[in-house]
C-alpha positions in Angstrom: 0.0 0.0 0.0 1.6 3.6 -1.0 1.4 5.6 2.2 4.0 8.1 1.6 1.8 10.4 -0.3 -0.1 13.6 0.8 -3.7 12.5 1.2 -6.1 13.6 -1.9 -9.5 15.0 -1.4 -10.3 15.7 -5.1 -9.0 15.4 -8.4 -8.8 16.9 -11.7 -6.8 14.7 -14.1 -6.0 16.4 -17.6 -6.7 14.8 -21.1 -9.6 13.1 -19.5 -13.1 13.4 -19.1 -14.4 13.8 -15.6 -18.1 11.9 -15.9 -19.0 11.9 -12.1 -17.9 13.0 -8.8 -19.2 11.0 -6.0 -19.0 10.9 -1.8 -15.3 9.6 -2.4 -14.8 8.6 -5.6 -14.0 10.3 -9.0 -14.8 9.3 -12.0 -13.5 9.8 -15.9 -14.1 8.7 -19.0 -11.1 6.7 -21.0 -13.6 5.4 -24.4 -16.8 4.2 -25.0 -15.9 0.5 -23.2 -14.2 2.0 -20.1 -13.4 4.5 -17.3 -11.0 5.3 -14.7 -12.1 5.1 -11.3 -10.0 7.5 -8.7 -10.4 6.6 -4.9 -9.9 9.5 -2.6 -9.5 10.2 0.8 -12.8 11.8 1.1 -15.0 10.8 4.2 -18.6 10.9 4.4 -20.6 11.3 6.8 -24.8 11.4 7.3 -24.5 12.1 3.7 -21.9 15.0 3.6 -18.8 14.8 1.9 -16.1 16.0 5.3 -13.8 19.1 4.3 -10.2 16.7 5.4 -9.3 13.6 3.9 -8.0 10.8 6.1 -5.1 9.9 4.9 -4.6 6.4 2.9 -8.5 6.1 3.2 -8.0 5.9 -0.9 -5.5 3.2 -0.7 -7.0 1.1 1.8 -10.6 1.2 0.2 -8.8 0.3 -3.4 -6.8 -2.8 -2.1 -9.7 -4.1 -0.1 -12.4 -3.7 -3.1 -9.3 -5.4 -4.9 -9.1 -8.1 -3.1 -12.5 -8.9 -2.8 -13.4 -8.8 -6.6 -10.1 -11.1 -6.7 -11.6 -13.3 -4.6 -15.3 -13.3 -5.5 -15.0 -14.2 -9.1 -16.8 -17.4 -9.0 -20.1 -15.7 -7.0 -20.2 -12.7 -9.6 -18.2 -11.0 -12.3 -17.0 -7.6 -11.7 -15.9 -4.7 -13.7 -12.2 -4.8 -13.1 -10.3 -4.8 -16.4 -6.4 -5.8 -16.9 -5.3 -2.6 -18.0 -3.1 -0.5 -15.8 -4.0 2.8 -15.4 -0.3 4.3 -16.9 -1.7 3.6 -19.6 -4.3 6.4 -20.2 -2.2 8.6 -17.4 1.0 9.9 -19.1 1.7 12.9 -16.7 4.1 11.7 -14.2 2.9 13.8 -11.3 -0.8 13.0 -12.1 0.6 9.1 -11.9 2.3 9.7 -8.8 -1.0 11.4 -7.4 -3.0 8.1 -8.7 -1.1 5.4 -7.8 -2.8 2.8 -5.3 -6.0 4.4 -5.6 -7.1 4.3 -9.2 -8.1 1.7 -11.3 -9.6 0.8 -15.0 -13.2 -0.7 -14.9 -15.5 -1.7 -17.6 -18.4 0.4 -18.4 -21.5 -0.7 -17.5 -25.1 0.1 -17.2 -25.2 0.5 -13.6 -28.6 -0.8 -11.7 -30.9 2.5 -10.0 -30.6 0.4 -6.3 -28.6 -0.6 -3.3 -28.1 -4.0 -2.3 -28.1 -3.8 1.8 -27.2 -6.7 3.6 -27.9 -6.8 7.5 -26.4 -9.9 9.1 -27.2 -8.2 12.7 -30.0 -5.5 14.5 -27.5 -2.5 14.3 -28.1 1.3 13.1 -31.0 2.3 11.4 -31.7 -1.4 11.5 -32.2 -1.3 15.5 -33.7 2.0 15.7 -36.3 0.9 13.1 -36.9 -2.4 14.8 -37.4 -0.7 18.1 -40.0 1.5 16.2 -42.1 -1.3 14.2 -40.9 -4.7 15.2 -39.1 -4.6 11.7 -36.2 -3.4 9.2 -37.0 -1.8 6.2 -40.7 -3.6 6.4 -39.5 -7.4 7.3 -41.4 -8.2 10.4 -38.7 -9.8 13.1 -39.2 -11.8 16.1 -39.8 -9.4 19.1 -37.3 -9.3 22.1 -34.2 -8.7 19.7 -31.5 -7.1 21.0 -29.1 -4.5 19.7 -26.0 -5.7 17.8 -28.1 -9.3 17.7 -27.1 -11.5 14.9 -30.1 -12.4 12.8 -30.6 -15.7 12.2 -30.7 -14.8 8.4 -29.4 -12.2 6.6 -32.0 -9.6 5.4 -31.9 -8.2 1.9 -32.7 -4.7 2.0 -32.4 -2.9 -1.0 -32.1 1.1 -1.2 -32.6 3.7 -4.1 -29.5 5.4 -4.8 -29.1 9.1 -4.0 -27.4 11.7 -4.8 -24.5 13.3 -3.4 -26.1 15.0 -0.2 -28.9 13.0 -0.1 -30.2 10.1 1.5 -30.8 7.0 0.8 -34.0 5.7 0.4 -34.9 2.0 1.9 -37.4 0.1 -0.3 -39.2 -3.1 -0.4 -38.5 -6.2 -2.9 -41.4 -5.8 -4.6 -40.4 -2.1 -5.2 -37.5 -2.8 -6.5 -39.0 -5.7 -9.2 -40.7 -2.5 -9.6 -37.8 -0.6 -11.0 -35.9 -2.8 -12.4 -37.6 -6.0 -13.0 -38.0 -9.2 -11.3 -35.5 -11.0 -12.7 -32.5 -8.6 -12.4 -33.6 -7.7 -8.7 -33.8 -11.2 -8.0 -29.9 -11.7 -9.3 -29.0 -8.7 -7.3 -30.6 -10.2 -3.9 -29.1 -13.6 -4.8 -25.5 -12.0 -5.4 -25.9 -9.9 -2.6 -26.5 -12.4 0.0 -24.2 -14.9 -1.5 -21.3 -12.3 -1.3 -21.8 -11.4 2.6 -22.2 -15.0 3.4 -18.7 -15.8 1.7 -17.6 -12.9 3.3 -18.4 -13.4 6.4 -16.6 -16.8 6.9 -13.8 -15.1 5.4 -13.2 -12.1 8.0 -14.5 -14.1 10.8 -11.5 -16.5 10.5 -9.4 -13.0 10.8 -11.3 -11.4 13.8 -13.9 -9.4 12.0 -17.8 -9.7 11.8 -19.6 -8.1 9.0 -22.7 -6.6 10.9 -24.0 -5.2 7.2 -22.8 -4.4 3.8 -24.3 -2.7 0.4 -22.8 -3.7 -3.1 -23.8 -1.6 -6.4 -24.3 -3.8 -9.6 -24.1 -3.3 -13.6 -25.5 -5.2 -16.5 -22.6 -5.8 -19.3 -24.1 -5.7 -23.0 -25.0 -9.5 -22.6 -27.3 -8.2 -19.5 -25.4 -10.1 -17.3 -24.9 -9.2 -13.8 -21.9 -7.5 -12.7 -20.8 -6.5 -9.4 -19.1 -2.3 -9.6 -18.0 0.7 -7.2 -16.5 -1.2 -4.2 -17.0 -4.2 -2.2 -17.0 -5.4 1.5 -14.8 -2.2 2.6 -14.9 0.0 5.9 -17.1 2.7 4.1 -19.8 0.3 2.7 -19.5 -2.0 5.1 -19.9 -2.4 9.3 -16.6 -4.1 10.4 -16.9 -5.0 14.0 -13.4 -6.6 16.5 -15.1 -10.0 17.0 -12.9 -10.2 20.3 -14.6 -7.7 21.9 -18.4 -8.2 20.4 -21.4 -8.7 22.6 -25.3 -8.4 22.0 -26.9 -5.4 23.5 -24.5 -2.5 22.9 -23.3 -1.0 20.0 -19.6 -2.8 18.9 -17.0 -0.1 18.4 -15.8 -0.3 14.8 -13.4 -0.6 12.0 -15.1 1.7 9.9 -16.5 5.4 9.6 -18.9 5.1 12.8 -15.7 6.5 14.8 -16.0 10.0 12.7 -19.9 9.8 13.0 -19.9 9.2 17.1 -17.6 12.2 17.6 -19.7 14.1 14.7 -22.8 13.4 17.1 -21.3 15.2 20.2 -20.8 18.3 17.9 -23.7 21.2 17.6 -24.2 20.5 13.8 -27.4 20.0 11.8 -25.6 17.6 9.8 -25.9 19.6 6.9 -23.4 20.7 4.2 -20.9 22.5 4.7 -19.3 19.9 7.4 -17.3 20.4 10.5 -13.6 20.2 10.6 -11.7 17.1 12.5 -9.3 17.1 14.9 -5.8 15.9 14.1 -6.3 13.1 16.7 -10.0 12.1 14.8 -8.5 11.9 11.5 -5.0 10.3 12.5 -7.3 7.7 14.4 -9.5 6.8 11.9 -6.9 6.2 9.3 -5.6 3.9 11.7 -9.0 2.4 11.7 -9.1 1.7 7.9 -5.2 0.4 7.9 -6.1 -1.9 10.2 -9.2 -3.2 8.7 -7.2 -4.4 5.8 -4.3 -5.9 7.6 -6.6 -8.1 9.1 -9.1 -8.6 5.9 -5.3 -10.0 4.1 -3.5 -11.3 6.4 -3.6 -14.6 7.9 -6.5 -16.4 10.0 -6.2 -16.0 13.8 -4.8 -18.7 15.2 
């Protein structure tokens, strides 16, 4: 992982068109079959894109999504392509600004939904629950506790919002609504077939995947293909499993360290956000760093 590099909070790459600018990533057009995907340090939070970057958030969220397409092959495709990125960046600084964090992806037309997975009664998941006896409209047994694992994982898909916006949770049928039963169908079945690989996976190295989403594309055959990023500290909830327990919230590998100290700050979570202490930030990039030494490394003895 390059670490030596002054973090990047945006981008603006010459000779290529910039198509998309999202919470954290940048995105630019290379020809009509691909793009260039640019991770930044960028943090979100309740929808609004933080003013500092957290330095080697970028790399860390590029070798994990990496890793996972690497390794998730035979549940999905995905929209990684062979081709390094020097070869549609010639300018060396603009290389040097790039490396570890961008990458060349196939494009694809990209599904209008979010596929949540909740493996546990954490988040909005809890409050809601403690509001209706459900999440996102799936009735639950009663007497659940917070941070409980489910004894299935629920598929909860979302509609995707803009930048500043919030997600919208919606039912199955809604989403056969928008995209049809048979692609939301494949979605739910990919979905939940990733977290479940997943989970075995980080659970041999000391982490529990409380809840994921994935983002999908269809390829010209209108095959399924899995895009964005996958099964990383931003789209996921990465909970220590040494020091898990039902009934209170875990502490985390992931961005709920920014959000809890957000939350003890006067601030209507609205745009522009608040600055972060040097100790917040230098803390939560320690968060992500070690989130992927323990995704890659070896199982815990």
């Amino acid at each position: 992982m390059t670490i030596d590099r002054p973090p990047v909070h945006s981008t603006a790459l010459r000779g290529l068109q910039k198509l998309h600018i999202g919470k954290v990533r940048d995105i630019y057009a290379i020809d009509d079959a691909r793009m260039l995907i640019v991770t930044t340090d960028r943090l979100s939070a309740f929808d609004v894109v933080l003013p500092d970057p957290i330095p080697h958030k970028g790399h860390v969220l590029t070798e994990i999504s990496n890793f996972w397409f690497a390794k998730t092959r035979h549940i999905v495709a995905n929209h990684l392509t062979d081709f390094p990125f020097e070869e549609f960046v010639r300018d060396t600084d603009e290389r040097a600004l790039l490396a570890g964090r961008a990458i060349v992806v196939r494009r694809l037309k990209a599904i209008p939904i979010e596929a949540v997975v909740r493996g546990y009664v954490i988040g909005s998941g809890w409050k809601d629950y403690q509001r209706t006896g459900s999440i996102c409209g799936v009735r639950l047994p009663s007497g659940l506790r917070q941070a409980q694992q489910l004894d299935q994982p629920l598929f909860t898909p979302a509609t995707k919002a803009a930048v500043g916006d919030h997600d919208e949770n919606i039912s199955f049928e809604q989403a056969v609504g928008l995209v049809g039963h048979n692609v939301a169908t494949q979605v739910r079945d990919a979905a939940l077939a990733l977290y479940g690989y997943a989970c075995d996976h980080a659970r041999e190295r000391g982490i529990i995947i409380a809840d994921t989403k994935f983002e999908f594309g269809l390829d010209d055959a209108n095959q399924l293909v899995l895009i964005d990023e996958a099964l990383t500290p931003d789209s996921s909830r990465f909970w220590p499993a040494e020091t898990y327990q039902v009934g209170v919230s875990p502490p985390s590998f992931d961005k709920q360290f920014v959000r809890d100290y957000l939350e003890t700050l006067v601030w209507d979570k609205r745009a522009p956000g608040p600055r972060l202490p040097a100790a917040i930030i230098d803390r939560t990039s320690q968060k992500y760093r070690e989130a992927l030494t323990r995704l890659t490394g070896p199982p815990l003895s």
